[in-house]
LOFIVEX-40843 format. One record per residue: x, y, z of N, C-alpha, C in turn. Coordinates in nm, 2 decimals. Atoms other than C-alpha are relative to their C-alpha. Layout:
# residues N
+--------+---------+--------+---------+----------+--------+--------+---------+--------+
! n.east ! n.north !   n.up ! ca.east ! ca.north !  ca.up ! c.east ! c.north !   c.up !
+--------+---------+--------+---------+----------+--------+--------+---------+--------+
!      X !       Y !      Z !       X !        Y !      Z !      X !       Y !      Z !
...
+--------+---------+--------+---------+----------+--------+--------+---------+--------+
END
This chain:
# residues 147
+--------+---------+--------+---------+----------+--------+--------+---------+--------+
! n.east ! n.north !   n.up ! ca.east ! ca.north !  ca.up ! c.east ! c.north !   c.up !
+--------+---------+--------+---------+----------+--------+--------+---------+--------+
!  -0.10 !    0.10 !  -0.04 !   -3.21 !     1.89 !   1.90 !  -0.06 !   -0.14 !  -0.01 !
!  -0.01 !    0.15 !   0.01 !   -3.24 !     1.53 !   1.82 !  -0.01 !   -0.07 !   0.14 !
!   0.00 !    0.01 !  -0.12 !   -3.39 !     1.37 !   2.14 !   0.05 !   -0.20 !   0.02 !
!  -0.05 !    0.15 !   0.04 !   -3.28 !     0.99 !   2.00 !   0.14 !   -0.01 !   0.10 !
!  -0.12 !    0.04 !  -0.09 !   -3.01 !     0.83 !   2.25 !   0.13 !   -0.04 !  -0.13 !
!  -0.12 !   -0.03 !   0.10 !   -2.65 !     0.86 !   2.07 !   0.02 !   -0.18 !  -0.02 !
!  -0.02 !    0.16 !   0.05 !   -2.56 !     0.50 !   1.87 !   0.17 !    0.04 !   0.01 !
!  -0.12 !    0.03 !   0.00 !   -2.21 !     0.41 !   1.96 !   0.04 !   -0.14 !  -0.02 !
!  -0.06 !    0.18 !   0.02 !   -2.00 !     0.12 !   1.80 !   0.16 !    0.01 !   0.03 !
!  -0.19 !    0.08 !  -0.08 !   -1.68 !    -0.04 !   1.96 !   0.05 !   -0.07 !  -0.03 !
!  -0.10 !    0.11 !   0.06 !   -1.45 !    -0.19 !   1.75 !   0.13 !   -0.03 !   0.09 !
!  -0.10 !    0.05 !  -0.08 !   -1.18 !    -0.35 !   1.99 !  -0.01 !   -0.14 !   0.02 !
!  -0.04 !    0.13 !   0.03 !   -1.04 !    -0.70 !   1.99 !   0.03 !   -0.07 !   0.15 !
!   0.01 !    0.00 !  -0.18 !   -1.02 !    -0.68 !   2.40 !  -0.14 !   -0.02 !   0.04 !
!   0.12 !    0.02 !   0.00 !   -1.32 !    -0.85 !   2.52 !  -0.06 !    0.05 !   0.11 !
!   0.01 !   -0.11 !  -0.15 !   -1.32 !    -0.67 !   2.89 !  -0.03 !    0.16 !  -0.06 !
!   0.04 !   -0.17 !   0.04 !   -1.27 !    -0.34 !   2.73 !  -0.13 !    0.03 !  -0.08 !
!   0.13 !   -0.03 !   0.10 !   -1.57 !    -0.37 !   2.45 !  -0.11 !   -0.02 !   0.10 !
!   0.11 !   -0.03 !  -0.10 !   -1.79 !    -0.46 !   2.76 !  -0.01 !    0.15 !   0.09 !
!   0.02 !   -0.15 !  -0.08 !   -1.68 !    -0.21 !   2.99 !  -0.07 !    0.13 !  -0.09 !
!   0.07 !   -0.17 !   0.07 !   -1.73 !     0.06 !   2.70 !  -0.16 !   -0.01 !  -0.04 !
!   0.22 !    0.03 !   0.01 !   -2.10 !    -0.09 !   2.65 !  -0.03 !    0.05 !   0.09 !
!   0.03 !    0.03 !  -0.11 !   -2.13 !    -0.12 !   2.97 !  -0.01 !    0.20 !   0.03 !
!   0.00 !   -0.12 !  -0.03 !   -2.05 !     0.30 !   3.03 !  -0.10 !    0.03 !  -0.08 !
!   0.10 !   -0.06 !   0.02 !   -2.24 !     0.40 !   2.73 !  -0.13 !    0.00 !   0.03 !
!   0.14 !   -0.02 !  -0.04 !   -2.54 !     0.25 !   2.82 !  -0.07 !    0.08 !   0.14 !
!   0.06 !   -0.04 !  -0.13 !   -2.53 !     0.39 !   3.16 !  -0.02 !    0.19 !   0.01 !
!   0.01 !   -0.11 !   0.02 !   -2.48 !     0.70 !   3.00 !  -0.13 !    0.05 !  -0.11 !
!   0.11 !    0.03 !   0.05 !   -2.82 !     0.62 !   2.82 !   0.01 !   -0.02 !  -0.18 !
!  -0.03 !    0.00 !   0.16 !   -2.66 !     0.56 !   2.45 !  -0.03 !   -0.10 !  -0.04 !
!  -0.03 !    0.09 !   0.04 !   -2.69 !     0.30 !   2.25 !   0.15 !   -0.04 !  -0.04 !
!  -0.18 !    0.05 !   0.04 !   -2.34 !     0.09 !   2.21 !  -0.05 !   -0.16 !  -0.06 !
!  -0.04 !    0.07 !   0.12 !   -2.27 !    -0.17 !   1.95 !   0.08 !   -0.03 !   0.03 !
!  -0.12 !    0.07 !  -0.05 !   -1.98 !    -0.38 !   1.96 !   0.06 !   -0.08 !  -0.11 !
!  -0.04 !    0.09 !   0.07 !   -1.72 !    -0.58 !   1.74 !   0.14 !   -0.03 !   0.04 !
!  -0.10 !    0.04 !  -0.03 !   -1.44 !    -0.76 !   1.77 !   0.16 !    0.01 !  -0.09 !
!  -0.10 !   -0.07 !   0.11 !   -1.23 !    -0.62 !   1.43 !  -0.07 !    0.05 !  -0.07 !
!   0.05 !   -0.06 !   0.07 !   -1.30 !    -0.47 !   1.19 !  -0.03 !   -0.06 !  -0.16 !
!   0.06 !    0.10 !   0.10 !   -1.44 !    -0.75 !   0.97 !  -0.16 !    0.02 !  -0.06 !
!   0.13 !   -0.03 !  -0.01 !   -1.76 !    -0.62 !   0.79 !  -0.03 !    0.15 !   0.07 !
!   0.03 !   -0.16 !  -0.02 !   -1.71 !    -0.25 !   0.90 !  -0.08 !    0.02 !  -0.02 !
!   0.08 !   -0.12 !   0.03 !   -1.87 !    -0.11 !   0.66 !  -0.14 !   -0.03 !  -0.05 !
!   0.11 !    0.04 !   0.00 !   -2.19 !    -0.32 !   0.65 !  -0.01 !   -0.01 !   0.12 !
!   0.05 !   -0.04 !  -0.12 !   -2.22 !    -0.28 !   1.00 !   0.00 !    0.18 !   0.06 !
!   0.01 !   -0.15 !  -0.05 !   -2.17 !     0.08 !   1.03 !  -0.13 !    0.09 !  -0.12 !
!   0.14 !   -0.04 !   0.12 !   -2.44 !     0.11 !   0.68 !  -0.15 !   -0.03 !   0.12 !
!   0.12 !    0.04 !  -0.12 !   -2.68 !    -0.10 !   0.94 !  -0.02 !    0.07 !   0.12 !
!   0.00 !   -0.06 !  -0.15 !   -2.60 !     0.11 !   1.26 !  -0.02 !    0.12 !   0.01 !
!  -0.03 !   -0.15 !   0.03 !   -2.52 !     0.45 !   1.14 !   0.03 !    0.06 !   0.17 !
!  -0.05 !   -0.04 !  -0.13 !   -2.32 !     0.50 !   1.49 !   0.01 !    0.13 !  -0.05 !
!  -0.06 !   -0.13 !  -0.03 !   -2.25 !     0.85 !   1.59 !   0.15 !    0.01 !   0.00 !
!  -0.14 !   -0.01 !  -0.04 !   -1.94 !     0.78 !   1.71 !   0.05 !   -0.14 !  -0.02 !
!  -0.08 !    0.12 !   0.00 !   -1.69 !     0.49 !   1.63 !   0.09 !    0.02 !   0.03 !
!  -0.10 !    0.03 !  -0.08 !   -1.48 !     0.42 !   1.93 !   0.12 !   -0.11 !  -0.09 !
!  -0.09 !    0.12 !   0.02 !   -1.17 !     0.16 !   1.77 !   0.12 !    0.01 !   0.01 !
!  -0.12 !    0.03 !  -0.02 !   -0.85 !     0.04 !   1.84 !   0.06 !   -0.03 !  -0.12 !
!  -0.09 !    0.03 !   0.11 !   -0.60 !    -0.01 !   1.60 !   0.09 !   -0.12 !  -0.03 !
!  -0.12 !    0.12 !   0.00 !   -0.39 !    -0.31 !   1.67 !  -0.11 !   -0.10 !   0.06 !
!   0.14 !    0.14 !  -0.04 !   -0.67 !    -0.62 !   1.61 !   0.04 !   -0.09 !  -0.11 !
!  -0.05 !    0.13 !   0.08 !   -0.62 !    -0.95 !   1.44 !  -0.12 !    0.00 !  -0.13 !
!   0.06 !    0.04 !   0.14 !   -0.76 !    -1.00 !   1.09 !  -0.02 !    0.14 !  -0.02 !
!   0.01 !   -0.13 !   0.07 !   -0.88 !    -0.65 !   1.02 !   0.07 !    0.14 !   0.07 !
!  -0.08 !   -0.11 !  -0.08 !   -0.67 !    -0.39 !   1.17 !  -0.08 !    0.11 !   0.02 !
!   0.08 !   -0.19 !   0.02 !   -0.80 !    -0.02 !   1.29 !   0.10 !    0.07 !  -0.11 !
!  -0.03 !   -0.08 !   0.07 !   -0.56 !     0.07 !   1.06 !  -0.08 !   -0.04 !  -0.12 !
!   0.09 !   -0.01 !   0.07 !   -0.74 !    -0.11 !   0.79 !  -0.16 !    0.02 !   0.00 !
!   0.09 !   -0.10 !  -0.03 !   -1.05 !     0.01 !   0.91 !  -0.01 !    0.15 !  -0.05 !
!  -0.04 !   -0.18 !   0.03 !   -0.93 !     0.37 !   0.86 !  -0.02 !    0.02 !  -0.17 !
!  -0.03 !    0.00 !   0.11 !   -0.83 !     0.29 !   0.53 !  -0.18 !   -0.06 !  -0.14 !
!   0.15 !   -0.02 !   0.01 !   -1.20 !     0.16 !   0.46 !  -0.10 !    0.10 !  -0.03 !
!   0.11 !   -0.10 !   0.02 !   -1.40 !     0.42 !   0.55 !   0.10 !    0.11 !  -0.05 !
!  -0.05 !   -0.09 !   0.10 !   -1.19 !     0.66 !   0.38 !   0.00 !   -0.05 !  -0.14 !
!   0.04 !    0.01 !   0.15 !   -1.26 !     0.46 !   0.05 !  -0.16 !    0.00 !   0.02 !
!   0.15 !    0.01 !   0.01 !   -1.61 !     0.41 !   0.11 !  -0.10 !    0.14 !   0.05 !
!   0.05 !   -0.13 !  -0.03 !   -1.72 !     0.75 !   0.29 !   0.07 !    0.09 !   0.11 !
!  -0.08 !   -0.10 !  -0.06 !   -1.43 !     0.98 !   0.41 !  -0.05 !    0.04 !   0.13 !
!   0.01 !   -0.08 !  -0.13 !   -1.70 !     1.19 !   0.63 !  -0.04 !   -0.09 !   0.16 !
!   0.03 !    0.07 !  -0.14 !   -1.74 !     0.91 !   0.85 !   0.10 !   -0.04 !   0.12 !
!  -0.13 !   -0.04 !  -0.09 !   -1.38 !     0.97 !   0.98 !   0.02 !    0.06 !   0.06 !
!   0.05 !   -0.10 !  -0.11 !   -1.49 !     1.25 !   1.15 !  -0.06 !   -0.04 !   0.11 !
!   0.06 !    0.07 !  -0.12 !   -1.66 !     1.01 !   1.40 !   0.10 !   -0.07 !   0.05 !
!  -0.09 !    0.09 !  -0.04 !   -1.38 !     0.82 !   1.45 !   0.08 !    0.06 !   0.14 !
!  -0.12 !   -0.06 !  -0.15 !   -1.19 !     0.88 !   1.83 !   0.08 !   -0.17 !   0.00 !
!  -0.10 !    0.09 !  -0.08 !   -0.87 !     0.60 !   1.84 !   0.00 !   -0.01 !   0.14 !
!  -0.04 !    0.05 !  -0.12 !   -0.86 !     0.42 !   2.12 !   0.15 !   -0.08 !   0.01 !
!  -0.08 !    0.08 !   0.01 !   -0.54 !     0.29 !   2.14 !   0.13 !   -0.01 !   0.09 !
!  -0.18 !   -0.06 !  -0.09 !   -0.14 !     0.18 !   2.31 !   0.08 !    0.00 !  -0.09 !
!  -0.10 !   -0.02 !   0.04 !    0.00 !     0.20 !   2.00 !   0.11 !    0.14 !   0.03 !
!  -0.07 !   -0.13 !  -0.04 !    0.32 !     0.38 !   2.03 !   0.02 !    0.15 !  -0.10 !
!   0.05 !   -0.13 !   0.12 !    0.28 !     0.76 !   1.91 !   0.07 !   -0.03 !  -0.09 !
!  -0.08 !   -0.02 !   0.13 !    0.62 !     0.69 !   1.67 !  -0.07 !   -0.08 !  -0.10 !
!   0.03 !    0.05 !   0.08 !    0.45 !     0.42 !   1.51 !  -0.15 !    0.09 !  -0.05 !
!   0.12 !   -0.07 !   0.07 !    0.09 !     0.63 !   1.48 !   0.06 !    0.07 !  -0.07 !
!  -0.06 !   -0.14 !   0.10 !    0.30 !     0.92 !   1.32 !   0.10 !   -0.07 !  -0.12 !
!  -0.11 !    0.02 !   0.13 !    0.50 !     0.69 !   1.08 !  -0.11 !   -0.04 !  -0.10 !
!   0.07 !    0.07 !   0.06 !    0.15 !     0.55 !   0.96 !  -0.14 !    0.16 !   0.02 !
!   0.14 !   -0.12 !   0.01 !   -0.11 !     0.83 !   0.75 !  -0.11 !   -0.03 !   0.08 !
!   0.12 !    0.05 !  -0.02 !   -0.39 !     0.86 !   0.94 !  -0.07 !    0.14 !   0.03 !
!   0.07 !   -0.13 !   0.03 !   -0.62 !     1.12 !   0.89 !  -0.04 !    0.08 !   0.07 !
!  -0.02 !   -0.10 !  -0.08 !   -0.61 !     1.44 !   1.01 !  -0.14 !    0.04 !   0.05 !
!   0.15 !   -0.07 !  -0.06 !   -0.97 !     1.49 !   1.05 !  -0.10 !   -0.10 !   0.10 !
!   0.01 !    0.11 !  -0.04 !   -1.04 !     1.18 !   1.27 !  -0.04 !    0.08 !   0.15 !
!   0.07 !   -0.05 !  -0.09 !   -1.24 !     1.31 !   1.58 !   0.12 !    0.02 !   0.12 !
!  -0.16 !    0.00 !  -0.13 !   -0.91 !     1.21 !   1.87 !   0.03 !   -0.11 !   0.03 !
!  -0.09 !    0.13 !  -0.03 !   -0.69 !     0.99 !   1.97 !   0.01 !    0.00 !   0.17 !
!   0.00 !    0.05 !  -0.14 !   -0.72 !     0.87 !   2.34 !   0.06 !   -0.13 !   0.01 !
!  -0.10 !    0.09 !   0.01 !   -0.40 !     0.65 !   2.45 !  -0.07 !   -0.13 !   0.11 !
!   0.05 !    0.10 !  -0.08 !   -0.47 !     0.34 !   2.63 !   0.13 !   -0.02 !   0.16 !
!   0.11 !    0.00 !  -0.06 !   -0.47 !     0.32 !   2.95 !  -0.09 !    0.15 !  -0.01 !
!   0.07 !   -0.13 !   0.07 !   -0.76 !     0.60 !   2.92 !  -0.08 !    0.00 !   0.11 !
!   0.09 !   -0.05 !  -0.13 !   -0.94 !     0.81 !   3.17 !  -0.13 !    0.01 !  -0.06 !
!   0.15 !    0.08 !   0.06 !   -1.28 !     0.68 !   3.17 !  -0.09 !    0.15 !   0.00 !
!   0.08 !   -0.17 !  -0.03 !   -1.41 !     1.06 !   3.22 !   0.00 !    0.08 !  -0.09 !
!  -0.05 !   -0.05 !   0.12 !   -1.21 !     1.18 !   2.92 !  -0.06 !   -0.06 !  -0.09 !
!   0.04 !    0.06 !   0.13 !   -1.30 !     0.93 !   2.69 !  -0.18 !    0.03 !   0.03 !
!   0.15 !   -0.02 !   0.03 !   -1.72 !     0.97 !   2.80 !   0.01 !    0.17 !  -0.04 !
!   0.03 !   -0.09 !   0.09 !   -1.67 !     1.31 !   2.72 !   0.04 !    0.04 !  -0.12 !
!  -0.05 !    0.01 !   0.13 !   -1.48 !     1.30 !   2.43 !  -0.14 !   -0.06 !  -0.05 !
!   0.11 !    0.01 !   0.08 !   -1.77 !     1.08 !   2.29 !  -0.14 !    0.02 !   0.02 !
!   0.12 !   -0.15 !   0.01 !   -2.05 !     1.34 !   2.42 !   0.01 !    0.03 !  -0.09 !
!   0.00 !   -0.14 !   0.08 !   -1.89 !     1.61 !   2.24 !  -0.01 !   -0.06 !  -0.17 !
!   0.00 !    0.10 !   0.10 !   -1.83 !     1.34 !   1.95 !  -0.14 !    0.03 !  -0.08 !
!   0.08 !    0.00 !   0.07 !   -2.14 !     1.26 !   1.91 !  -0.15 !    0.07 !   0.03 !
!   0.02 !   -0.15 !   0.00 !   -2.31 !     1.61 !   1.96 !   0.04 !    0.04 !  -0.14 !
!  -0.05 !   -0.07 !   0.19 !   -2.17 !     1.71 !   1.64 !  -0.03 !   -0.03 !  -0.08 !
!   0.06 !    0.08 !   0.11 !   -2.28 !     1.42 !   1.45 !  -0.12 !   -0.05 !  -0.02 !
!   0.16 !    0.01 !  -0.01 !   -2.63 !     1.45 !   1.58 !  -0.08 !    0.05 !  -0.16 !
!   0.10 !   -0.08 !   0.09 !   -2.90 !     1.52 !   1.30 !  -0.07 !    0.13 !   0.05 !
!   0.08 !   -0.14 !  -0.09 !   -3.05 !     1.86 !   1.35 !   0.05 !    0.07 !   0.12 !
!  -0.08 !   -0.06 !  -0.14 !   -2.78 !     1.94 !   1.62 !   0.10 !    0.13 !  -0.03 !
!  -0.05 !   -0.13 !   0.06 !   -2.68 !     2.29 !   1.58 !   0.13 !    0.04 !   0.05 !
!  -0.16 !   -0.02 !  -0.02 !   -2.31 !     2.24 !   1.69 !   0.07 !   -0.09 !  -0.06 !
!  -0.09 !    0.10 !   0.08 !   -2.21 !     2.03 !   1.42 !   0.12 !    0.12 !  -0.07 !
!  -0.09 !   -0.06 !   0.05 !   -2.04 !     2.31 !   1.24 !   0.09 !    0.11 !   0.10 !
!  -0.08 !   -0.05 !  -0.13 !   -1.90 !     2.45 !   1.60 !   0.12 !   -0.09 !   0.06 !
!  -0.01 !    0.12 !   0.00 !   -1.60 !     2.28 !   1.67 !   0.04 !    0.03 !   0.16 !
!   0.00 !    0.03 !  -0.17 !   -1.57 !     2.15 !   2.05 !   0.12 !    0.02 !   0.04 !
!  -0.15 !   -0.03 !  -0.10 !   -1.30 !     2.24 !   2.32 !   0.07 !   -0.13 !  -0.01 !
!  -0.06 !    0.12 !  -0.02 !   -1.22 !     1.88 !   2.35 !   0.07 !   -0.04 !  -0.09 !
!  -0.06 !    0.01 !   0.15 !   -1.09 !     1.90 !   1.97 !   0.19 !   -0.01 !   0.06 !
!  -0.16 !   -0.06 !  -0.04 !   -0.76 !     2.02 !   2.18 !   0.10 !   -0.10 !  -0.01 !
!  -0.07 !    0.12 !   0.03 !   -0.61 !     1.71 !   2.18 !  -0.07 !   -0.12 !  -0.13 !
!   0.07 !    0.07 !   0.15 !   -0.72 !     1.60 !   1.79 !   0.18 !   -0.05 !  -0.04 !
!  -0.11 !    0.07 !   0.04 !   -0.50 !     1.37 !   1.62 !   0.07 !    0.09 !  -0.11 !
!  -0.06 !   -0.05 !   0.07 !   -0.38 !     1.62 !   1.39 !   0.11 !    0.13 !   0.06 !
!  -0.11 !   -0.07 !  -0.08 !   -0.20 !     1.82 !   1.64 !   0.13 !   -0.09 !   0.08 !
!  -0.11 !    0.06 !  -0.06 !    0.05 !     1.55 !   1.75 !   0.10 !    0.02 !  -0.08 !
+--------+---------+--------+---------+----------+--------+--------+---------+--------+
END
């Protein structure tokens, strides 16, 4: 098992909320990262190689939805890291593709308990050398492809 503290990046356009979620991971001993859209994704996620990419969807200049649409041209499996954070409303997520293999969708407001374990089990999976990557986790129960 991989004894490296988990790298987490927080794309959100909310400058309270990207602290607070710093502010938990590190207390939960991770590294957390931070941005304000998703301007430069994917040269900051080449430089970071997060475990897990916490992001919202509704941000000025680069959307989470263009984000999505990013790393699904540049490296699909890094969609798998992906947990939404978001208040869009579910009709509008379900009228707009977004890929079914995308780790979960956590609505905003969000139980701060759910979302740290969500990105445990997250990024447990996406550890190097972590022998439950191809196990997939309880917490999958609510994955964005069951809504």
């Amino acid at each position: 098992m991989n004894n490296e503290p988990a790298r987490v990046l927080v794309i959100d356009d909310d400058a309270s909320i990207r602290t607070f979620l710093s502010l938990l991971c590190r207390r939960e001993g991770w590294i957390a990262s931070t941005a304000c859209d998703g301007d430069g994704v994917i040269a900051g996620i080449s430089a970071l190689r997060p475990d897990v990419i916490v992001l919202d969807l509704m941000m000025p200049n680069v959307s989470g939805f263009d984000v999505l649409e990013l790393l699904r041209a540049h490296d699909p499996s890094l969609l798998r890291k992906v947990i939404l954070l978001t208040a869009v409303a579910t009709t509008i997520v379900n009228t707009v593709t977004i890929a079914p293999e995308l780790w979960k969708l956590i609505r905003k407001p969000f139980d701060m308990h759910e979302l740290i374990a969500t990105i445990r089990d997250c990024a447990e999976a996406h550890r190097p050398g972590c022998t439950t990557f191809a196990a997939v986790p309880p917490s999958r129960a609510g994955h964005v492809a069951s809504m």
